[in-house]
Backbone bond lengths (Angstrom), bond angles and torsions (degrees), N, CA, C in turn:
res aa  C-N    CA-C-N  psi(-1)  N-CA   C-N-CA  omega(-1)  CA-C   N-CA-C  phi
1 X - - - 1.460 - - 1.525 109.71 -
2 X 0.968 118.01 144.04 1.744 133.52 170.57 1.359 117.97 -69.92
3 X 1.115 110.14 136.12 1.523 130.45 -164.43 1.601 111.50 -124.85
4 X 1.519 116.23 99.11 1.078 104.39 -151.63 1.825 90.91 -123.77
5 X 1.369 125.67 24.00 1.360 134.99 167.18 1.414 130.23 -31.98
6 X 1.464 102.93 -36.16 1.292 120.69 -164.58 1.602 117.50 -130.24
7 X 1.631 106.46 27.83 1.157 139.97 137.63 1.629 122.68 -59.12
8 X 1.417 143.06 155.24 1.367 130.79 155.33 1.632 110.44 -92.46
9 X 1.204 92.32 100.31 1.873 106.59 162.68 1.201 131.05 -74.39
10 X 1.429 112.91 147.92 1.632 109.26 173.93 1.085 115.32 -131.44
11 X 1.477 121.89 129.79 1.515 106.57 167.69 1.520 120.83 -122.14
12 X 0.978 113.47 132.28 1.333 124.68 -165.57 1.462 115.78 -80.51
13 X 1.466 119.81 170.91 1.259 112.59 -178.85 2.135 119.27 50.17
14 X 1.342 107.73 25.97 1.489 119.19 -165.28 1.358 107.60 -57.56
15 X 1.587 129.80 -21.30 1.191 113.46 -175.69 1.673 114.68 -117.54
16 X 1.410 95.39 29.81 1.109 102.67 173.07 1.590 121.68 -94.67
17 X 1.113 156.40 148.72 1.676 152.81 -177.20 1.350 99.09 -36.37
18 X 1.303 140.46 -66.38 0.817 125.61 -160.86 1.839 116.88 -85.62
19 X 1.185 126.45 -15.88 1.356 142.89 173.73 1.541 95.49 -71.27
20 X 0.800 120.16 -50.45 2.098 128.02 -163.86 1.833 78.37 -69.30
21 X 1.347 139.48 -57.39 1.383 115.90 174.35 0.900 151.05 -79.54
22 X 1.613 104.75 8.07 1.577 135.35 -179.35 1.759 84.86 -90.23
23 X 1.020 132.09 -67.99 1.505 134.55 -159.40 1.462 102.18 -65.61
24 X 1.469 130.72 -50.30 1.354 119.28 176.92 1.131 111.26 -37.78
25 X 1.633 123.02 -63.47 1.231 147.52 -157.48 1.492 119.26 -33.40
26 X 1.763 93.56 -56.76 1.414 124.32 174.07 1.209 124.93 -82.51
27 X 1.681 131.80 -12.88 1.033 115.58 155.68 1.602 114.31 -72.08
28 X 1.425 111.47 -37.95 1.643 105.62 -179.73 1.253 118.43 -68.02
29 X 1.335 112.23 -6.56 1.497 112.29 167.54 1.902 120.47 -102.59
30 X 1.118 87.35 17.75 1.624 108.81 163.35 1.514 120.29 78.30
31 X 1.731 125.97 21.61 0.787 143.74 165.46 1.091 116.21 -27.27
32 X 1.728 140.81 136.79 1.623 111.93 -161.53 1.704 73.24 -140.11
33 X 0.918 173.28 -65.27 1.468 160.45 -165.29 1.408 117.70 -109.54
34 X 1.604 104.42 73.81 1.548 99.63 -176.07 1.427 99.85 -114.36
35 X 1.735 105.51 153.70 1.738 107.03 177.45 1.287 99.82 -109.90
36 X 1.195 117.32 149.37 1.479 116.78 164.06 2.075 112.71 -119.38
37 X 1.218 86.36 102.48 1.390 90.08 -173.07 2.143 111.58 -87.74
38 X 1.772 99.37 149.43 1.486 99.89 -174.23 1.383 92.67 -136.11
39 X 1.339 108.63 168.12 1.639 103.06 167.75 1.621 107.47 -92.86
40 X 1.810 123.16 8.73 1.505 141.83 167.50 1.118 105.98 -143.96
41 X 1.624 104.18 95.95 1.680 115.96 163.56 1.530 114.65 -53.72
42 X 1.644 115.49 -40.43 1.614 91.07 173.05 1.435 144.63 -75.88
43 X 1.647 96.43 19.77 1.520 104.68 170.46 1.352 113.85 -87.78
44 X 1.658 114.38 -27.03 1.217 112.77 175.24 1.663 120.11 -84.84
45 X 1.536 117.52 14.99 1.167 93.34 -163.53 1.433 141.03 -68.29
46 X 1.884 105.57 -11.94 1.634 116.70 171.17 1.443 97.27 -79.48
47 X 1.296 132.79 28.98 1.530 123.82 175.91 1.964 88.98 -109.65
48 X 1.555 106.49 -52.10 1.309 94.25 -175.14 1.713 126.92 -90.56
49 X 1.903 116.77 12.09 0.900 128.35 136.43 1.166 120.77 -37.23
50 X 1.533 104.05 -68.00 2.065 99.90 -177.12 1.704 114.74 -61.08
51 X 1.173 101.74 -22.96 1.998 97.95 177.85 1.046 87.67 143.54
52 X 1.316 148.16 -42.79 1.643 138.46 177.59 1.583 101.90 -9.37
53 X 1.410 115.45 116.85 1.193 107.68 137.15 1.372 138.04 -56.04
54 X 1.175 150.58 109.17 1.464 143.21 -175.85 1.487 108.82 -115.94
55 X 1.719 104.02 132.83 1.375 112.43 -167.91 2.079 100.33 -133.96
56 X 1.166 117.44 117.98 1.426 122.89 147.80 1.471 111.27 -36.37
57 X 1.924 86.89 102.89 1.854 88.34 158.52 1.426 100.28 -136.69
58 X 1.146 120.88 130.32 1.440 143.29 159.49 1.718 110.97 -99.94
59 X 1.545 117.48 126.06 1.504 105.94 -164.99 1.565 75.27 -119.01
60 X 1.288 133.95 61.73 1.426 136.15 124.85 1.574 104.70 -126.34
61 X 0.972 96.94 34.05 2.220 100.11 175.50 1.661 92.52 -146.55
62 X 1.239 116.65 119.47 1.209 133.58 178.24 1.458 106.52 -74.26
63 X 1.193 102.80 -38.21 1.949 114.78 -157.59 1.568 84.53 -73.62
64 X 1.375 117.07 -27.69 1.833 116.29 -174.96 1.314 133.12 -69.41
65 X 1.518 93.41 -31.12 1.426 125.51 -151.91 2.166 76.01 -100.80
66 X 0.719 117.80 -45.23 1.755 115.15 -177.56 1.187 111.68 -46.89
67 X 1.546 115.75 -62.74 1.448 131.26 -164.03 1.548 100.42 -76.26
68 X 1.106 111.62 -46.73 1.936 132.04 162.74 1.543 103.95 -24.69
69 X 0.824 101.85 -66.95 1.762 127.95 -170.07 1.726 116.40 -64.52
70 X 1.266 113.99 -51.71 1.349 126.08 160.09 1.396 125.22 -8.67
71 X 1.546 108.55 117.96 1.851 106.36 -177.16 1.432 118.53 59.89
72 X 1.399 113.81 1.53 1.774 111.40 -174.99 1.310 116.49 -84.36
73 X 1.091 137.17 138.31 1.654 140.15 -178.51 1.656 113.95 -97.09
74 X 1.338 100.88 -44.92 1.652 101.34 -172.53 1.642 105.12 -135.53
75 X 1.142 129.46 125.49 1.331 143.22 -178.32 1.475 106.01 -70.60
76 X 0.916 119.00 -160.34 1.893 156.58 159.73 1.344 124.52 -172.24
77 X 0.932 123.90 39.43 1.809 130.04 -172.12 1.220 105.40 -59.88
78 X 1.465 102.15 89.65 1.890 104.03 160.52 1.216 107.89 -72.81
79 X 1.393 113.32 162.55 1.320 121.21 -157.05 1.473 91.77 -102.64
80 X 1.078 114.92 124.77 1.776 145.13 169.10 1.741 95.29 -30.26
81 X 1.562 106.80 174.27 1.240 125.23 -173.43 1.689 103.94 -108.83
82 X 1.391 97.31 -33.14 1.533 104.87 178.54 1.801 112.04 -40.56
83 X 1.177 111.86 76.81 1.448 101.92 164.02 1.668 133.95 -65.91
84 X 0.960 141.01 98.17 1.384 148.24 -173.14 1.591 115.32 123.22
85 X 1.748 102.42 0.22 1.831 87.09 -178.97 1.580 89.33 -160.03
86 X 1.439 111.93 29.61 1.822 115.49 166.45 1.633 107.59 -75.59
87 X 1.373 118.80 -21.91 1.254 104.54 -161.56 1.673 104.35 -90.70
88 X 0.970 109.22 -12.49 1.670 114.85 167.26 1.649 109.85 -74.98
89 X 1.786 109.85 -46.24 1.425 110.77 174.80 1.316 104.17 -65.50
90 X 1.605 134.40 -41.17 1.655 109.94 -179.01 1.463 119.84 -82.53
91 X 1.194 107.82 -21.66 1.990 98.44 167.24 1.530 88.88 -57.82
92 X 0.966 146.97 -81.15 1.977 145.50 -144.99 1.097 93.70 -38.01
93 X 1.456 123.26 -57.91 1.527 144.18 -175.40 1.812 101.76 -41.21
94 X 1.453 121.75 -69.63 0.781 125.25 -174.09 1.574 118.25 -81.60
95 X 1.021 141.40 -18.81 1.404 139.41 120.86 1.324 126.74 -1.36
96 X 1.227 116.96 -70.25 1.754 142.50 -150.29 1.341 77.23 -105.01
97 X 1.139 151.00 -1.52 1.942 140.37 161.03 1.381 83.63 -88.61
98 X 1.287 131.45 -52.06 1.797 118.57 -138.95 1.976 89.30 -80.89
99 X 1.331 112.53 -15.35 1.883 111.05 -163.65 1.409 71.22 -102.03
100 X 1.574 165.35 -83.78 1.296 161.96 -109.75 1.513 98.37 -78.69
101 X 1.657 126.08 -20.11 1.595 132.60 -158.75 1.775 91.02 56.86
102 X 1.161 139.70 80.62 1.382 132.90 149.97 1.819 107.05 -99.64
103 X 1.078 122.11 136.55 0.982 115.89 -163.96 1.784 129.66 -120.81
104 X 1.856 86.96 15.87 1.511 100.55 164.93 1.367 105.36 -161.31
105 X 1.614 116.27 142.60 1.951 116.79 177.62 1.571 111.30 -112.86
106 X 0.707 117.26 124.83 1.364 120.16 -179.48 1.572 111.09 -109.13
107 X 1.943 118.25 87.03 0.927 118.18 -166.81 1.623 114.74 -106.80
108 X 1.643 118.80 145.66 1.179 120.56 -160.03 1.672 104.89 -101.49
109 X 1.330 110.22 86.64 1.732 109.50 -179.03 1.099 131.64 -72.80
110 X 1.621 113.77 -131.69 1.350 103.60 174.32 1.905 106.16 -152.49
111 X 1.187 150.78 150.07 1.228 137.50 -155.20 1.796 115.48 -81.39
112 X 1.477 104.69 114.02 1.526 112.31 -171.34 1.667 122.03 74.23
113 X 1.297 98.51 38.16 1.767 99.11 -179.66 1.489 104.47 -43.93
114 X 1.613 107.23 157.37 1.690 92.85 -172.42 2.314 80.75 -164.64
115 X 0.953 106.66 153.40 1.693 102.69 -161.96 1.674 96.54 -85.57
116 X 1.431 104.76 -1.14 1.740 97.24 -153.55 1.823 103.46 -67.11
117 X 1.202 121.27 144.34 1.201 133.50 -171.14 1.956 96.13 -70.34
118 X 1.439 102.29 137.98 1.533 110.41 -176.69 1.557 134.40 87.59
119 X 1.528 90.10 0.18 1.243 102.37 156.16 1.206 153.23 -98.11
120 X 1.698 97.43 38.85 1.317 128.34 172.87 2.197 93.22 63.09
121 X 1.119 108.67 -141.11 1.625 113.87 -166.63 1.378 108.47 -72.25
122 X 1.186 124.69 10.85 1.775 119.57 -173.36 1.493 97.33 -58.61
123 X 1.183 117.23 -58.19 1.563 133.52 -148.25 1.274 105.05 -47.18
124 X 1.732 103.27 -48.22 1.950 105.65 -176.20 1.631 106.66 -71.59
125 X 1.476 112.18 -22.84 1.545 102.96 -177.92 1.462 109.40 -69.31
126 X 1.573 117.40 -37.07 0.917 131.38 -177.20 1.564 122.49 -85.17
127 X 1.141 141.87 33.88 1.582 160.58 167.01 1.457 99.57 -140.42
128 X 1.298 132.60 -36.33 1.317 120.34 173.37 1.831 112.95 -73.92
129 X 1.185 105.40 -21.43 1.730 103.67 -170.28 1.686 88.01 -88.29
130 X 1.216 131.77 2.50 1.609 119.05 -165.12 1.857 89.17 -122.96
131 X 0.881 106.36 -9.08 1.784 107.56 -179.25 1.395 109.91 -88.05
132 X 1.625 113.03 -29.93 1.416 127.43 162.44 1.298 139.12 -74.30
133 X 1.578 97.17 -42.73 1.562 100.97 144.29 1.350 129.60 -64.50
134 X 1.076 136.27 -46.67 1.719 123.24 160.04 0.850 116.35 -54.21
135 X 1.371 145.03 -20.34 1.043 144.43 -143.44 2.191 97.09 -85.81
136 X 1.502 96.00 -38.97 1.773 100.33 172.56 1.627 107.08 117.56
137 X 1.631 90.67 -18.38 1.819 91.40 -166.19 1.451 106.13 -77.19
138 X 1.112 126.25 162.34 1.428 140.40 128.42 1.009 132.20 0.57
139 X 1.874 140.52 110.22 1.432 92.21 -162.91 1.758 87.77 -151.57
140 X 1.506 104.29 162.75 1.571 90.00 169.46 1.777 92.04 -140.03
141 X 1.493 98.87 133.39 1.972 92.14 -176.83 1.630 97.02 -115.20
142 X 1.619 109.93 117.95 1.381 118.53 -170.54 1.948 91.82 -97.55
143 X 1.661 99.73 116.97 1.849 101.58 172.07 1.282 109.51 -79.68
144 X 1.219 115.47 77.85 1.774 116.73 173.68 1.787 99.29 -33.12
145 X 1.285 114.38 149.85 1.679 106.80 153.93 1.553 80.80 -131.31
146 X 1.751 86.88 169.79 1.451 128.78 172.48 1.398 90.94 -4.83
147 X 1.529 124.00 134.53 1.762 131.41 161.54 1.404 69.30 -83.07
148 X 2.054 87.77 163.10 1.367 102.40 150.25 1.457 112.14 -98.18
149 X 1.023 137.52 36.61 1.334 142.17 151.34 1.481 115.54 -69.09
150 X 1.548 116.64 -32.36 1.255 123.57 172.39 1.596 115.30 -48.02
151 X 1.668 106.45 -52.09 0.982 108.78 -171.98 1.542 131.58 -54.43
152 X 1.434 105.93 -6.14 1.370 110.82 -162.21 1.921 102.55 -100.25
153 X 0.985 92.61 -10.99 1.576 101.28 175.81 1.279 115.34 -70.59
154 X 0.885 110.24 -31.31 1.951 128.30 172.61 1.603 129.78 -75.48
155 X 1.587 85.39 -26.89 1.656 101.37 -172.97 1.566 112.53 -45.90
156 X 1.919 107.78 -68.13 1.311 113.71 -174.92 1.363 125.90 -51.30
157 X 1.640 108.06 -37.54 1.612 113.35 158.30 1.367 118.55 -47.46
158 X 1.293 120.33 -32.82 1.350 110.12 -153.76 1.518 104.77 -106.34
159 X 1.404 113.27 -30.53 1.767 116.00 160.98 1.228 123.07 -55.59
160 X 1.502 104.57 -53.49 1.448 116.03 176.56 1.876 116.95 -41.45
161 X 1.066 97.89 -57.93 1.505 117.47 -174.48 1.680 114.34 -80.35
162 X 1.441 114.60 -29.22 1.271 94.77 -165.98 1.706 128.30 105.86
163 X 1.057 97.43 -12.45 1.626 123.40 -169.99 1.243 134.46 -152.83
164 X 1.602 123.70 115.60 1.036 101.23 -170.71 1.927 91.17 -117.07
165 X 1.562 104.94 132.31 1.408 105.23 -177.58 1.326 119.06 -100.48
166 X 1.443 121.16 156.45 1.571 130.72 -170.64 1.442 120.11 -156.67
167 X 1.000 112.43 151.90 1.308 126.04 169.81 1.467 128.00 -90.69
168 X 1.288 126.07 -1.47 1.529 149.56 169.45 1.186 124.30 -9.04
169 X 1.730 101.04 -82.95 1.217 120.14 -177.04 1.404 101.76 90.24
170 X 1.340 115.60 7.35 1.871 105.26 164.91 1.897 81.79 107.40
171 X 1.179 148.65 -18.04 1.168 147.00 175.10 1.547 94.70 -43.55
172 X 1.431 95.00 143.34 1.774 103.11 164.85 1.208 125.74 -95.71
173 X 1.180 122.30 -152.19 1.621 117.94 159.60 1.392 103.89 167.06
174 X 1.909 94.72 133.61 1.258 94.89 -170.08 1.748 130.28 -92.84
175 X 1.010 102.12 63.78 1.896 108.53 -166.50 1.432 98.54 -32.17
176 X 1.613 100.12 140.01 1.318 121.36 165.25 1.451 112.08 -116.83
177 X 1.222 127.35 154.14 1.652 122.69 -177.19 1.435 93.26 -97.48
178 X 1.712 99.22 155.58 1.282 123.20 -178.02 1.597 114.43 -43.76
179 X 1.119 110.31 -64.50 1.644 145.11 178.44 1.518 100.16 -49.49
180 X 1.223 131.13 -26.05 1.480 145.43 -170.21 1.115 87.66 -98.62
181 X 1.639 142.69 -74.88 1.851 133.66 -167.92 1.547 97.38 -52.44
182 X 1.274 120.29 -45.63 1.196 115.27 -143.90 2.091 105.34 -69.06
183 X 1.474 97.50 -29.67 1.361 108.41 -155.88 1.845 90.35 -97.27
184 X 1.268 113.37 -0.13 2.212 128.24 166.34 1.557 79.22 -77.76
185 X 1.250 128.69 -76.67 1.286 137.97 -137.23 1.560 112.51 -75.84
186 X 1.470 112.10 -34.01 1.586 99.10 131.81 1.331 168.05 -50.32
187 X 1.354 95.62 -49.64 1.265 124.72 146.25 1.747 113.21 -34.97
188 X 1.175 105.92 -69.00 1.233 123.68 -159.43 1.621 96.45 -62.00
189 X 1.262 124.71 -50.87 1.733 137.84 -172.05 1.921 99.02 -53.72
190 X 1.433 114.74 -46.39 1.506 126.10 179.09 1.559 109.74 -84.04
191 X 1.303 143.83 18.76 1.322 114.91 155.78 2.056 82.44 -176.52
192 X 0.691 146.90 37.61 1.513 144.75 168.32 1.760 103.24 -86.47
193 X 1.413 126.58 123.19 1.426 124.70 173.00 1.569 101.67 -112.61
194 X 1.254 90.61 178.63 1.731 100.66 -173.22 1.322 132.86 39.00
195 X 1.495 133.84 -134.18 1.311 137.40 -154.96 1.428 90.47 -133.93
196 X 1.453 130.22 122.07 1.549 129.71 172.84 1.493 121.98 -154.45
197 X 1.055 139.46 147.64 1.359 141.15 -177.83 2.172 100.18 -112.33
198 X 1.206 90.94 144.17 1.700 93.03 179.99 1.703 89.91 -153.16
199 X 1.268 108.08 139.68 1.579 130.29 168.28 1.954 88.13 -100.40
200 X 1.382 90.02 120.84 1.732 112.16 164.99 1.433 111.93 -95.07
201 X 1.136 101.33 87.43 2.211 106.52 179.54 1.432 105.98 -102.78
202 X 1.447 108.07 162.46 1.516 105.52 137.61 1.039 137.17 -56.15
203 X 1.377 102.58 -173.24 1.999 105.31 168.22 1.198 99.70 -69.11
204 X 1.166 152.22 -51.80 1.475 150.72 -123.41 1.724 125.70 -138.72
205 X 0.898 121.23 134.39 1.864 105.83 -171.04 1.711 97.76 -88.43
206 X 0.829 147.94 93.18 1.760 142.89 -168.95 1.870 109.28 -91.64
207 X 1.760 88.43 111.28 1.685 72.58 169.32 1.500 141.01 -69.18
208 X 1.316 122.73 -165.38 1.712 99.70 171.90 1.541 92.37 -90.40
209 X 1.387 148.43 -28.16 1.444 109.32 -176.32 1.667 115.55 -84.88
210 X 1.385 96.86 -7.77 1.805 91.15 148.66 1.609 132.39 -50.51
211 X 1.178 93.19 -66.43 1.849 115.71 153.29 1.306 116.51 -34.93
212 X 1.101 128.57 -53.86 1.745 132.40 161.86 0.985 130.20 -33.38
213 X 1.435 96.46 -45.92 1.477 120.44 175.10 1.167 136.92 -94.95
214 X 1.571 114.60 -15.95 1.550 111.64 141.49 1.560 126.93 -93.30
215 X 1.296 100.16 27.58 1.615 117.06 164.62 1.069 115.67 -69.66
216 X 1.835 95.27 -63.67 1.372 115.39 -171.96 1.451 136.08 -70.56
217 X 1.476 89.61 -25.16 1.392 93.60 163.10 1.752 126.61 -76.64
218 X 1.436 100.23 -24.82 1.548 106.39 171.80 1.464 125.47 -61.63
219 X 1.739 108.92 -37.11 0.969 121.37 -167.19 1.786 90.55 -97.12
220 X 1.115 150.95 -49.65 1.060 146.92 -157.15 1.708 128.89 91.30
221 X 1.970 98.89 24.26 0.823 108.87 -170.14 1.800 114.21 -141.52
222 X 0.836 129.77 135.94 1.528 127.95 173.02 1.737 110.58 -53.30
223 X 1.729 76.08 134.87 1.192 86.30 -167.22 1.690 103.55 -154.32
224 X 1.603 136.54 96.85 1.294 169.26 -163.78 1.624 110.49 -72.28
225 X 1.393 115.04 116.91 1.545 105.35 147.65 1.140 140.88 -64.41
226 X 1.695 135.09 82.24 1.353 118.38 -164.71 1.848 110.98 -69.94
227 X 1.142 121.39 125.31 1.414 94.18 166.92 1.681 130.75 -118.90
228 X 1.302 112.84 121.73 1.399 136.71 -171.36 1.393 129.26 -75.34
229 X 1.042 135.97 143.69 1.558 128.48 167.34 1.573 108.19 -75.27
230 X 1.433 96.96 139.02 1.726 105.00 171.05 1.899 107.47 -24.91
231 X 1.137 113.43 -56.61 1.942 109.15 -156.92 1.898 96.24 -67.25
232 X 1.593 92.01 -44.16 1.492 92.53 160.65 1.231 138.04 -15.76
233 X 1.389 105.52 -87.89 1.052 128.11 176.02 1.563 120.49 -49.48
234 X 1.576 101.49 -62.44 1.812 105.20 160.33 1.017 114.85 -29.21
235 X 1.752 125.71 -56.89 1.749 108.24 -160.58 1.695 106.05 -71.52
236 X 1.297 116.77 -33.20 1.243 114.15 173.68 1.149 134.33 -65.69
237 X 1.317 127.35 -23.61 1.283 141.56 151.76 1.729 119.09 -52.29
238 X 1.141 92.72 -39.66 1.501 98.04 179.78 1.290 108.77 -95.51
239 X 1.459 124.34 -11.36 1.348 130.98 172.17 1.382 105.85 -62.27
240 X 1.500 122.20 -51.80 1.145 138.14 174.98 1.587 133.01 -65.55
241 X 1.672 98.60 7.35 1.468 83.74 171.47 1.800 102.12 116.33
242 X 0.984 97.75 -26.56 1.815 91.05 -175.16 1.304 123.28 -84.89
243 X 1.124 130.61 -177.36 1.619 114.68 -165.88 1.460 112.32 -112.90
244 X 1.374 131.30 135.75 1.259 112.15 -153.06 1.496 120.15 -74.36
245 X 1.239 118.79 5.94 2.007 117.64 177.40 1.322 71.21 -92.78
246 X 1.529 144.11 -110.06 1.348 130.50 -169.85 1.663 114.75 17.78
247 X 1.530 118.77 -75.44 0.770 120.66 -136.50 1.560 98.64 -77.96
248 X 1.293 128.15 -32.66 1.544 157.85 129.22 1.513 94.51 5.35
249 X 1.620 109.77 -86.55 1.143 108.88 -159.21 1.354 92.19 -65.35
250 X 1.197 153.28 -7.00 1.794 131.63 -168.02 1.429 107.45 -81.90
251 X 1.626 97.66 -38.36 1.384 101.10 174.03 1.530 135.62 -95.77
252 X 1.655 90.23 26.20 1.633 81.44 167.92 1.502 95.97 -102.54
253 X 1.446 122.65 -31.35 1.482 109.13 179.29 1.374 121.98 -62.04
254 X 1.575 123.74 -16.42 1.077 121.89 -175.42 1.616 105.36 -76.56
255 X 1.453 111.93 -20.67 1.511 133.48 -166.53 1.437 91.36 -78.89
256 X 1.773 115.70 -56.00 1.075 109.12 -161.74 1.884 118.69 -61.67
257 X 1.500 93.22 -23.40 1.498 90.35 179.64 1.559 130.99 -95.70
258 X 1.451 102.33 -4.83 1.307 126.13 160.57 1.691 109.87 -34.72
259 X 1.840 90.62 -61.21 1.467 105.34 -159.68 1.780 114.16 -84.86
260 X 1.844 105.39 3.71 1.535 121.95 177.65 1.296 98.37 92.62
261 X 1.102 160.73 -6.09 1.068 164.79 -169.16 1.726 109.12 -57.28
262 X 1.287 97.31 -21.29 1.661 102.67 173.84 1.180 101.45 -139.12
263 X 1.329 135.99 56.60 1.255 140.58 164.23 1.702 107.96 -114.79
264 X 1.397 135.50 22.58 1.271 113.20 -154.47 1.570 87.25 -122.37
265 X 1.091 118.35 176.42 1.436 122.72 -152.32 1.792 104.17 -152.64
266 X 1.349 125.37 110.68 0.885 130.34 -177.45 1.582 129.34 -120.10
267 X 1.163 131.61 -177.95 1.679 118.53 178.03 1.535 98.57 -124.70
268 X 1.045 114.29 20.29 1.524 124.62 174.90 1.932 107.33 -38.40
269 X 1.135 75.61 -70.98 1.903 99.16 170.53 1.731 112.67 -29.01
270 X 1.230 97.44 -38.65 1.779 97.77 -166.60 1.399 97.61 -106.86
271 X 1.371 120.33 -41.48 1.659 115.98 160.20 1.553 114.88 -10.76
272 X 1.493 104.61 -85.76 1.523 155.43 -151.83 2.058 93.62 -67.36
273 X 1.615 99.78 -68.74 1.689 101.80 -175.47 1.601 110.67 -96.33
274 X 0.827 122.98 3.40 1.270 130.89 -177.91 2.004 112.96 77.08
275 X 1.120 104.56 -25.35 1.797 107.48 169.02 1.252 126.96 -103.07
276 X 0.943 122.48 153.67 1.634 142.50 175.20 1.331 106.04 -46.40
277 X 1.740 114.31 111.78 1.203 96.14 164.95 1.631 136.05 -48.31
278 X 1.467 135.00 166.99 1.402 134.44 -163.63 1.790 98.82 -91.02
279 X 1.000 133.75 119.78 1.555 126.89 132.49 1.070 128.70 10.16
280 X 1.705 121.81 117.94 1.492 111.01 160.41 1.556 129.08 -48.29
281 X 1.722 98.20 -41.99 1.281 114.70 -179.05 2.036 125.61 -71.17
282 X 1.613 92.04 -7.51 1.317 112.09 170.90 1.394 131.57 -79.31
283 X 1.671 86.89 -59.55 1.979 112.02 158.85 1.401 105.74 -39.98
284 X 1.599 121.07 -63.77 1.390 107.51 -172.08 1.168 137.24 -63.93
285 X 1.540 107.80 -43.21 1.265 122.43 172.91 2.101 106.51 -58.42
286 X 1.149 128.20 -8.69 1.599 126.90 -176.16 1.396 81.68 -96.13
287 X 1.722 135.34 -28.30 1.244 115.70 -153.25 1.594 92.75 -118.76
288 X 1.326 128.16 65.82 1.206 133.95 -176.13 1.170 109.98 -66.52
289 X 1.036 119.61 -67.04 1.590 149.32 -160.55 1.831 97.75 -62.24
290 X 1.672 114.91 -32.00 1.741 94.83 -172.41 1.661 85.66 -87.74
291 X 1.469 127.34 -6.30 1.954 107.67 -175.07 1.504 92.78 -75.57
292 X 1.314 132.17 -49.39 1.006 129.27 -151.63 1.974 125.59 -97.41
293 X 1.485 86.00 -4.13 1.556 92.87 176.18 1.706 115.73 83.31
């Protein structure tokens, strides 16, 4: 395997949750010239206390993304938060690699990007993974699925009430924890060659009345899979308060897993970090206290 430590790395988006575990990752894995770029260096500054280089990148500032880019060999471009105008910020991104000579991207997607309109965020994963491929470089595209961090957002709804509702159809899905992509996506930045696609799963595809059921046992209370049709589900979501592109994107993943699209199960995880990804039923049970309030 390739050992690419002593390369100059960059990882982008560094002070974001998942960037702060891309950079740990790689210093303990002995990274010796890594940058961690933010669009606010003073969030990173106990990063460039320890020696971190830290560099201002804004991928709506070109002049940023230049100097950003500079002397770098291998990226990590997590994909921005900007929903509806990332795919303009990751072409810049990938641009300012192809003028910097960087000569591999290691981008964090999403499972089965596909351009078709209504599929909630596929579309930007999917114009950014095709901007990289033309682009000529090197590339490795990690398909994050569902964190199980997601899952915990649902919990209190679903204890509280008695129900937890979905759009499924009995589809599973294999949540991976944050800390688990993040420590693939390291991995992957230090020894990944050539051009490759990898789905980052858990061990396990878990349905939602699986999920129900390690609710209920957390909480000590019953707790039901209702299951809904997509429009269903939408009006209720939006019944409840959420905003309707939100509510859009909730239900295309529920769509997407309907159709298995996040049911597939890979060893990517142990490839990439060398361990077994963690358990849904593990994650929750460490995260007792956010099911139960």
């Amino acid at each position: 395997m390739a050992d690419f430590k002593n390369n100059t790395l960059l990882v982008t988006g560094a002070s974001g949750q998942f960037g702060r575990l891309a950079v740990e990752e790689l210093l303990a894995r002995g990274a010796t010239k890594l940058i961690a770029g933010t669009r606010d260096p003073a969030k990173l500054a106990d990063l460039a206390a320890r020696g971190v280089e830290v560099r201002q990148l804004d991928f709506d500032d070109r002049a940023s993304l230049a100097t950003g880019f500079a002397g770098v060999e291998r990226v990590l471009l997590i994909s921005t938060d900007a929903v509806g105008s990332r795919v303009a910020q990751q072409k810049n991104a990938v641009e300012a690699a192809q003028v910097a000579g960087v000569k591999h991207i290691v981008y964090t997607s999403a499972p089965n990007p596909r351009p078709n309109p209504g599929t909630g965020v596929s579309p930007e994963h999917y114009w950014t993974e095709v901007a990289i491929a033309a682009s000529g470089l090197d590339f490795t595209f990690l398909r994050n699925h569902i964190y199980a961090e997601i899952s915990l957002l649902g919990a209190a709804p679903a204890i509280g009430s008695g129900h937890l509702y979905d759009a499924t159809n009995g589809g599973g899905r294999s949540y991976v924890t944050r800390a688990d992509a993040a420590r693939t996506a390291a991995g992957a930045l230090l020894t990944a060659e050539g051009q490759a696609i990898f789905d980052v799963t858990g061990p396990a595809a878990v349905t939602q009345a699986e999920l129900a059921a390690e609710f209920a046992k957390a909480s000590g209370k019953p707790v039901a899979r209702v299951g809904l049709t997509g429009e269903q589900l939408r009006g209720g979501l939006i019944a409840a308060g959420l905003p309707e592109g939100m509510a859009d994107v909730m239900v295309a993943f529920d769509v997407d897993a309907a159709d298995q699209y996040h049911a597939i199960v890979t060893g990517t995880v142990e490839q990439f970090s060398g361990r077994k990804p963690e358990t849904l039923a593990a994650f929750l049970a460490a995260n007792r206290a956010a099911l139960v309030g």
